[in-house]
C-alpha positions in Angstrom: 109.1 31.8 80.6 106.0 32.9 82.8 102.9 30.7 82.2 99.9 32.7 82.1 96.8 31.2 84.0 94.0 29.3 81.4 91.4 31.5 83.0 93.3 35.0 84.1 91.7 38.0 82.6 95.8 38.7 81.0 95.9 35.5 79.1 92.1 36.0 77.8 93.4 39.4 76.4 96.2 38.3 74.7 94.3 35.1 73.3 91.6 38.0 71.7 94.8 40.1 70.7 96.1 36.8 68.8 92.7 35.7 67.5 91.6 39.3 66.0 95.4 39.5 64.4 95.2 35.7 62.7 91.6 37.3 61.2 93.3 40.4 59.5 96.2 38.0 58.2 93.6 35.5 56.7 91.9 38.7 55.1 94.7 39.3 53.7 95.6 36.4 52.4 91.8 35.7 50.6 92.2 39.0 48.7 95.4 38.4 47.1 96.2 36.2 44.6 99.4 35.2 43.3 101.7 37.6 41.4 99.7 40.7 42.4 97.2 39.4 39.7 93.5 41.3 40.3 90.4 38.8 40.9 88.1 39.5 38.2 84.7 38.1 38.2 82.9 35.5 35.7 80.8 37.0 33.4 77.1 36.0 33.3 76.4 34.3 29.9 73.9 36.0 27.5 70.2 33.8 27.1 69.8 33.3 23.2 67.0 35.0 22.1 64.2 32.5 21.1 63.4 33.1 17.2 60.2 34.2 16.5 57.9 31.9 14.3 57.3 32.6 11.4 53.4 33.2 10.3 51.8 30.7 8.5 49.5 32.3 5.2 45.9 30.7 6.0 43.8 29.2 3.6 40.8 31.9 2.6 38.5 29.6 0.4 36.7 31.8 -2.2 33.1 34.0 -1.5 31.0 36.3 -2.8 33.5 39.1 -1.2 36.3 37.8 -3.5 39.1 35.4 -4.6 40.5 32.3 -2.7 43.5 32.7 -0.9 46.9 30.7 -0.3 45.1 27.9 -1.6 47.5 24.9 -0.9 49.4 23.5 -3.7 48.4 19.7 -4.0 52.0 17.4 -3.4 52.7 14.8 -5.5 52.7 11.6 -4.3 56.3 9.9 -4.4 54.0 6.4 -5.2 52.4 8.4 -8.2 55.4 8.0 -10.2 55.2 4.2 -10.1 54.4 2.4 -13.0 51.6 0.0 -11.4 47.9 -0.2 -10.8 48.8 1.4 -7.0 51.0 4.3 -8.8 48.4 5.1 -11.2 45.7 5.3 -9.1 47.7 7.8 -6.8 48.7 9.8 -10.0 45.0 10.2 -10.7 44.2 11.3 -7.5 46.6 13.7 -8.1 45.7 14.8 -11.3 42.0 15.5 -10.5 43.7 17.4 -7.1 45.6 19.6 -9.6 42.0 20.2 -11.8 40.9 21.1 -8.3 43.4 23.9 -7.5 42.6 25.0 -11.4 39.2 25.5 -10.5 40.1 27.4 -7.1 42.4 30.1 -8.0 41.8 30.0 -12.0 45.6 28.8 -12.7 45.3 24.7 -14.2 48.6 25.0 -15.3 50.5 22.7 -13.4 47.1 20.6 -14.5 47.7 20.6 -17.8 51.1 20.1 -17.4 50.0 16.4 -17.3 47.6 16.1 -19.7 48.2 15.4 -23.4 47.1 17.8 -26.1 44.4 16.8 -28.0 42.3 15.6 -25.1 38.6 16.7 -25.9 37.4 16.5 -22.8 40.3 18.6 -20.9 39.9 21.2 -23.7 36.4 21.7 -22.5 37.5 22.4 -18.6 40.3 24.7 -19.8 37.8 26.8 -21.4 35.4 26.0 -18.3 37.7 27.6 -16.2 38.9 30.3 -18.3 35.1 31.5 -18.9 34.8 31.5 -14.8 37.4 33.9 -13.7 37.2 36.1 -17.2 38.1 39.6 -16.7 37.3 40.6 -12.9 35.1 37.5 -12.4 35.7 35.0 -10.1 33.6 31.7 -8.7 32.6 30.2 -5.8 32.5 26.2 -5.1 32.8 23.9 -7.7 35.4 21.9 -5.3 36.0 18.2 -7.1 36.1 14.7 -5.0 37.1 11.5 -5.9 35.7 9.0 -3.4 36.3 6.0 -5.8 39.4 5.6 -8.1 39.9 1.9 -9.7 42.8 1.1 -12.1 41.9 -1.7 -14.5 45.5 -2.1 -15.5 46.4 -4.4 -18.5 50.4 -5.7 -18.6 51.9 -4.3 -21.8 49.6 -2.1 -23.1 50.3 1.3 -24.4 47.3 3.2 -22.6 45.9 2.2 -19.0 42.3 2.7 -17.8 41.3 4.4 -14.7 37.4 4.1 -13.2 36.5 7.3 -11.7 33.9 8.3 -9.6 33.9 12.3 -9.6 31.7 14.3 -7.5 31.7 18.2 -7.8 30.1 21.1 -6.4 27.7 23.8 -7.4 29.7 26.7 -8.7 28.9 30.1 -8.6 30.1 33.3 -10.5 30.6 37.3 -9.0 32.4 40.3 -10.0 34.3 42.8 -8.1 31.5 44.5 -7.8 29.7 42.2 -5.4 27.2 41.3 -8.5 26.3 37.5 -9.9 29.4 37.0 -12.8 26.5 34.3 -14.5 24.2 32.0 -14.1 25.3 29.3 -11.1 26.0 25.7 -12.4 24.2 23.0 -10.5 27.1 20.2 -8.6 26.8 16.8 -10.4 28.7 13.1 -9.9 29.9 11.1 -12.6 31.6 7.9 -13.6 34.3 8.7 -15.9 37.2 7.1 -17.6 40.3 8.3 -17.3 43.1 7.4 -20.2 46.6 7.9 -19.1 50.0 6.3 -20.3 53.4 5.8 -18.8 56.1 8.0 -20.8 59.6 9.0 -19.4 59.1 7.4 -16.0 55.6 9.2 -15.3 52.0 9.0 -16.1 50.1 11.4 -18.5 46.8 11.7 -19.2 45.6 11.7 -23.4 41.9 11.3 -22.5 39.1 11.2 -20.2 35.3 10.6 -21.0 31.9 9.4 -19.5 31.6 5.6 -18.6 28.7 4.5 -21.1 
C-alpha cells in the first residue's frame, strides 16, 4: 500500500473527498427514521380561553328619578336560628334588615314571613309601606338602623323580649312624573320592644311596641 504524505496536497484532497461524503451519509441518516416512517412534527397546544366575568348588578338606591335597584337581599344569619339570647338577638337584627328591604323596594314579604298575624304594630308598617309605593309612587330614604339590640332572655318562657333601639330616616314620596307622591315624613329613633318566640326550630315575632 502507498502511504500518502500528512501534508501532500493528494492526501489533503482525498481527506476533503472523505469528509464532504461522511456529511451527505449523516444527512441521510438524520432524515430517515426507521421503517420508512415520515417525521411529523408536535403540534402546538391551544391556550384556553380565559372566561369572561360575569357582571355584577350594582346597587342603585332610590331618588327622585325613580325606584331602587338590585337592592341586596339581607342573609340570614346561620346563629339566628339558635335558640339563645346570642341567636335571638341576630334574628332580630335580621328581622328589622328584612323590614328594611320592605321599605326599599316595597316587597316586605319575606318580612312578614316572620312575623305573626295579629301583630298591631306590624299591621301598621304593612299598610305604611303599601301607602308609599301605591300605584306609580315610590319613596325615598326611610332606611332603618339598629345600633342597640339587647335580649333580656328568661329560661322557659313561652315569649322572649328584645330591647331595641331603632333609628330611621326621613322618607320621601314621588311619582313617575318627577312630582312629590305626599307629604315627606320626618326620621325619628325609638326604643321599642320586640316580642318573638321560638316555634319549629326558629324565632317569630307576635309583637313589637314602644318601651314605656
Amino acid at each position: 500500500m502507498t502511504t500518502l504524505p500528512f501534508g501532500s496536497a493528494r492526501f489533503r484532497h482525498t481527506l476533503v473527498a472523505a469528509l464532504a461524503a461522511c456529511a451527505l451519509a449523516l444527512a441521510g441518516c438524520q432524515g430517515a427514521t426507521p421503517g420508512g416512517a415520515e417525521t411529523t412534527t408536535a403540534a402546538t397546544p391551544t391556550a384556553t380561553p380565559t372566561p369572561t366575568p360575569t357582571p355584577t348588578a350594582v346597587y342603585k338606591p332610590a331618588d327622585a328619578q325613580g325606584k331602587a335597584q338590585n337592592v341586596p337581599v339581607p342573609v340570614k344569619p346561620p346563629l339566628a336560628d339558635e335558640n339563645s339570647k346570642a341567636g335571638l338577638e341576630a334574628f332580630v337584627g335580621y328581622w328589622f334588615a328584612l323590614l328594611n328591604y320592605g321599605y326599599e323596594t316595597g316587597n316586605p314579604a319575606s318580612w312578614e314571613q316572620l312575623t305573626k298575624p295579629g301583630c298591631t304594630f306590624c299591621d301598621n308598617v304593612k299598610s305604611a309601606i303599601a301607602t308609599g309605593y301605591k300605584t306609580d309612587r315610590w319613596q325615598v330614604g326611610g332606611r332603618i338602623s339598629t345600633p342597640s339590640v339587647e335580649a333580656r332572655m328568661v329560661e322557659g318562657a313561652p315569649t322572649q323580649q328584645v330591647v331595641v333601639q331603632v333609628n330611621q330616616e326621613s322618607i320621601e314620596f314621588y311619582k313617575a312624573d318627577g312630582s312629590v307622591g305626599r307629604t315627606p315624613e320626618a326620621g325619628s329613633s325609638t326604643a321599642s320592644v320586640v316580642i318573638a318566640s321560638f316555634e319549629d326550630g326558629t324565632w317569630i315575632v307576635s309583637d313589637m311596641h314602644l318601651l314605656q
